[in-house]
Phi, psi and omega in degrees: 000116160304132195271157178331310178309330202253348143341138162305141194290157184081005162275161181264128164231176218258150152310338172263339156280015153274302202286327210256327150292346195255345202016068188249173147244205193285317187298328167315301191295298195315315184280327172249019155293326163289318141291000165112337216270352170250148142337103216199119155243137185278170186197079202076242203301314209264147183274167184214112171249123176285129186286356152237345143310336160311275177339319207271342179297313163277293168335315154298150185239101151352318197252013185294180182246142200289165165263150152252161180248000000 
């Protein structure tokens, strides 16, 4: 499976070629596609990842702790 990075910009990736990089599993990626935390639009049943928001997504880093001003 080609990993992401390496994909053409405008590829669509699948929820198992997310889970199979993140080395999660699919139901992992599912859950948190449902609360918003990967980037994500659904289409019926099936998700749509656009591969540079995945990117810019994994790029961030999520678990720093916010500043109060």
């Amino acid at each position: 499976m080609t990993p992401p990075r390496e994909l053409p910009p405008g590829a669509i990736l699948t929820v198992a070629q997310i889970a199979a990089y993140l080395g999660v599993s699919d139901q992992t990626v599912y859950d948190r596609l449902e609360v918003g935390e990967i980037p994500a639009k659904r289409v019926g049943r099936q998700w749509r990842i656009r591969r540079e928001k995945f990117l810019a997504w994994l790029d961030t880093d999520s678990n720093s702790p916010t500043s109060s001003a």
